[in-house]
C-alpha positions as CSV (number, residue, x, y, z in Angstrom):
1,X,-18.5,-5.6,2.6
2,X,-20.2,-8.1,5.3
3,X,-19.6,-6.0,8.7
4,X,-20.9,-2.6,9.5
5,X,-19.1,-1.8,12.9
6,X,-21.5,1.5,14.9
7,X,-20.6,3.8,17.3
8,X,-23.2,5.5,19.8
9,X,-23.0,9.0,20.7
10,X,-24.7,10.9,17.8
11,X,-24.4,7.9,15.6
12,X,-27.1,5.3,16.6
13,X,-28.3,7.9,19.5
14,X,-28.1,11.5,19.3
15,X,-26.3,13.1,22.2
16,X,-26.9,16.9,23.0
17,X,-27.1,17.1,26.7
18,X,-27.3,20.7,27.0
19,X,-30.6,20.9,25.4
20,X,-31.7,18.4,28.1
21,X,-30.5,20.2,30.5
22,X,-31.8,23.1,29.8
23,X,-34.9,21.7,30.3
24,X,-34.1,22.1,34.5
25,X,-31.5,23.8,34.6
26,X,-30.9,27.8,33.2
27,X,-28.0,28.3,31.3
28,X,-25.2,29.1,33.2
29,X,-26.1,26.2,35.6
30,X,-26.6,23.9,32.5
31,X,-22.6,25.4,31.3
32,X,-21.1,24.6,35.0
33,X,-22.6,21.3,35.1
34,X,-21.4,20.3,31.5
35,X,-18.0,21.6,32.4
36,X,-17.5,19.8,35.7
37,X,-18.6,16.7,34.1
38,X,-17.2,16.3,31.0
39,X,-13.8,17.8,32.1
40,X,-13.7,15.5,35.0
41,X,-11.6,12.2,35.1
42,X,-14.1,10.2,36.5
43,X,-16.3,10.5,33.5
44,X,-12.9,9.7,31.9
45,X,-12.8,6.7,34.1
46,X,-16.3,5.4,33.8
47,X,-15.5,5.0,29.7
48,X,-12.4,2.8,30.9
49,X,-14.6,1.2,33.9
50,X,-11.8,2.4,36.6
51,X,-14.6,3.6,38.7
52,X,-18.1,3.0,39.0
53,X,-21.3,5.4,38.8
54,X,-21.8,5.5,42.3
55,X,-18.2,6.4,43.3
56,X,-18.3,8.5,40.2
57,X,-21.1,10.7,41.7
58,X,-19.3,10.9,45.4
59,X,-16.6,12.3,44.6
60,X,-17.6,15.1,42.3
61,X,-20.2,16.2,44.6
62,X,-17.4,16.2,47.1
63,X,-15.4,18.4,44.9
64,X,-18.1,20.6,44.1
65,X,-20.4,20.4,46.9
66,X,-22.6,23.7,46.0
67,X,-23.6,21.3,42.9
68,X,-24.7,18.5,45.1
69,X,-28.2,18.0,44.0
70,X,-27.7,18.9,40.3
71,X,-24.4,16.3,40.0
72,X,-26.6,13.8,41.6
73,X,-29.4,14.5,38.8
74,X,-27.3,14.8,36.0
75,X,-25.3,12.0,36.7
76,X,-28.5,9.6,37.6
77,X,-30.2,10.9,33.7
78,X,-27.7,11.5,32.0
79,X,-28.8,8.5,29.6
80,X,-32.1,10.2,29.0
81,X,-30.0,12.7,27.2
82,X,-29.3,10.0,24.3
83,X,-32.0,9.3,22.0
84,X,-32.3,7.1,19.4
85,X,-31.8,9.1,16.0
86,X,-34.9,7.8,13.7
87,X,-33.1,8.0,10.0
88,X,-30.4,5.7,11.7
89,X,-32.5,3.3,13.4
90,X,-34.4,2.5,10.0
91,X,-30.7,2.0,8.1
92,X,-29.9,-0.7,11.1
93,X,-33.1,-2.8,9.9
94,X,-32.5,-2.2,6.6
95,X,-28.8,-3.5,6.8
96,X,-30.0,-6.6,8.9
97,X,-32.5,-7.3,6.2
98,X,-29.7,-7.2,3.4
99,X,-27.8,-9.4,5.6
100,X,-25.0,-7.4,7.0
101,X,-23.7,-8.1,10.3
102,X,-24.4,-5.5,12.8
103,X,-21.3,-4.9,15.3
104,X,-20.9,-1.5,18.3
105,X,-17.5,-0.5,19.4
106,X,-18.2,1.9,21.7
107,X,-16.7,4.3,24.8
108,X,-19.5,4.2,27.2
109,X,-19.4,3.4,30.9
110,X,-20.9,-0.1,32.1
111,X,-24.1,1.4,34.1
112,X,-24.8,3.5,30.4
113,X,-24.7,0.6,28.4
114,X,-26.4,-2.1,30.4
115,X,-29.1,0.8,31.0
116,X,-29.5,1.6,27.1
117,X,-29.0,-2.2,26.1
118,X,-32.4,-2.8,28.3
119,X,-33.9,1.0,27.3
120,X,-34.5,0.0,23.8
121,X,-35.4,-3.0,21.7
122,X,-33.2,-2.1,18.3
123,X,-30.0,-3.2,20.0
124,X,-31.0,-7.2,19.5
125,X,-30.0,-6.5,15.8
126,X,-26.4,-6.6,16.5
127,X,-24.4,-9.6,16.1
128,X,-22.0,-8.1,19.1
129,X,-20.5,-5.4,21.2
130,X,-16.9,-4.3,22.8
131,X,-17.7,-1.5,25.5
132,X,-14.8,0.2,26.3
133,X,-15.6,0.0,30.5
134,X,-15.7,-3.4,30.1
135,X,-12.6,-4.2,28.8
136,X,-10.7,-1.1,30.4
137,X,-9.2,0.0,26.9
138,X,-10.8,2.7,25.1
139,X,-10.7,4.3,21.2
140,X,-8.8,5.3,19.4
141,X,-6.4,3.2,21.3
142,X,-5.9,0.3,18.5
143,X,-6.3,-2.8,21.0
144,X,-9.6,-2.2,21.5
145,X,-10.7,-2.4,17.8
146,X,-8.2,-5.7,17.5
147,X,-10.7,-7.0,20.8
148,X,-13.5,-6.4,18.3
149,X,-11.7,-8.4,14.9
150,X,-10.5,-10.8,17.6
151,X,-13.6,-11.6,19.3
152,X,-16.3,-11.8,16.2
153,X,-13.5,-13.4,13.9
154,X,-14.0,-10.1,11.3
155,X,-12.0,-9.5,8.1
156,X,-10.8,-5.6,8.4
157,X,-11.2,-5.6,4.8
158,X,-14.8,-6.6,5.0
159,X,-15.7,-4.2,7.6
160,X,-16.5,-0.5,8.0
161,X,-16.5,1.6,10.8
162,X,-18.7,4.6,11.5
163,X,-18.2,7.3,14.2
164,X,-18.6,10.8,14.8
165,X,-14.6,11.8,15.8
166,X,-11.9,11.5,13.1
167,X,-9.8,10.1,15.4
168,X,-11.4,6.5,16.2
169,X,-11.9,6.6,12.5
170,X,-8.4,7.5,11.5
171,X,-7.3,4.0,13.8
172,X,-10.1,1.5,12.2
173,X,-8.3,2.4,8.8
174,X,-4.6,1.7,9.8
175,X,-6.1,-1.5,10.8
176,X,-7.5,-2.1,7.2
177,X,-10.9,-1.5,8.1
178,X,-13.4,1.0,5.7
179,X,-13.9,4.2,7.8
180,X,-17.1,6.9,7.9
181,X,-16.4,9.9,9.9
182,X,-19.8,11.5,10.9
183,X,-19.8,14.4,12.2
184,X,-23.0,15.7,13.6
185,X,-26.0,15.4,11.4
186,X,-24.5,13.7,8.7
187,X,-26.2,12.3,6.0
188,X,-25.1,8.0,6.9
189,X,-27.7,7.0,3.8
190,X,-25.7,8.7,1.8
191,X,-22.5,8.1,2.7
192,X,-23.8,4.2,2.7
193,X,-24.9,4.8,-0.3
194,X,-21.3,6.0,-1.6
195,X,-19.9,2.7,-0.8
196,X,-22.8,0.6,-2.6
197,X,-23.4,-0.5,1.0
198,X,-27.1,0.2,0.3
């Protein structure tokens, strides 16, 4: 194995936004605000980079204009919300140092990314990146993981790919790749450890 291919949410950085939220907002604010979001296309179409976050933001407080000032907040933080996950963060130096190369293949909109890219310092270990907004495909759709093998010249056979839905796992193995489903708090040593990675 010579490629370990991450995901984001809730593998590198741990992604529970109603705790955050509830932080500002009480709980049946924190549950409308989740819904509208998450349900919405345009948070569908900031992962594909069909909209922007600006234009994202105008038009759900125009549908939802009693949530004006708490889509604007949400929306303007949400990043805050993801936070590096320490036990991962030590396996990414630990895999640099035993010479893997470090790849993300990721859905995240373009203002998320570029935020978190500048946000914190561990991302300079990776050898690359594919960002779903910027190249308008998205997992588990299989062209975007061929992007990936295309781009960095990778050997599926020589790769493994961790993330926390079966789904965009499921695709990374019909394209020959090693595949680690996560789900939340999973153990990654030890699956690493299963496949004399570490």
């Amino acid at each position: 194995m010579k490629n370990i291919i991450f995901d984001i949410g809730n593998v590198i950085l741990d992604f529970q936004p109603e705790e955050y939220l509830l932080q500002y907002f009480d709980k049946n604010v924190m549950g409308d605000l989740m819904t509208i979001v998450f349900s919405s296309d345009e948070w569908v179409n900031l992962d594909i980079g069909t909209c922007t976050l600006s234009e994202a933001i105008n038009s759900l407080t125009l549908a939802h204009p009693h949530y004006h000032d708490e889509l604007i907040f949400f929306l303007t933080h949400w990043t805050y919300m993801m936070v590096p996950i320490p036990e991962t963060i030590q396996l990414l130096y630990e895999l640099k140092n035993k010479g893997y190369l470090l790849y993300i293949l990721s859905n995240f909109s373009t203002d998320g990314i570029d935020t978190l890219f500048k946000r914190y310092d561990f991302f300079e270990l990776f050898d690359g990146a594919v960002i779903s907004s910027k190249e308008k495909l998205v997992k588990p759709e299989e062209k975007i993981y061929q992007v990936l093998l295309d781009r960095y010249s990778l050997n599926p056979s020589e790769s493994v790919f961790i993330d926390d839905l079966l789904a965009n796992v499921n695709t990374a193995k019909r394209l020959g790749m090693y595949g680690i489903y996560l789900p939340y708090q999973t153990d990654l040593r030890n699956e690493l450890i299963k496949m004399n990675i570490l």
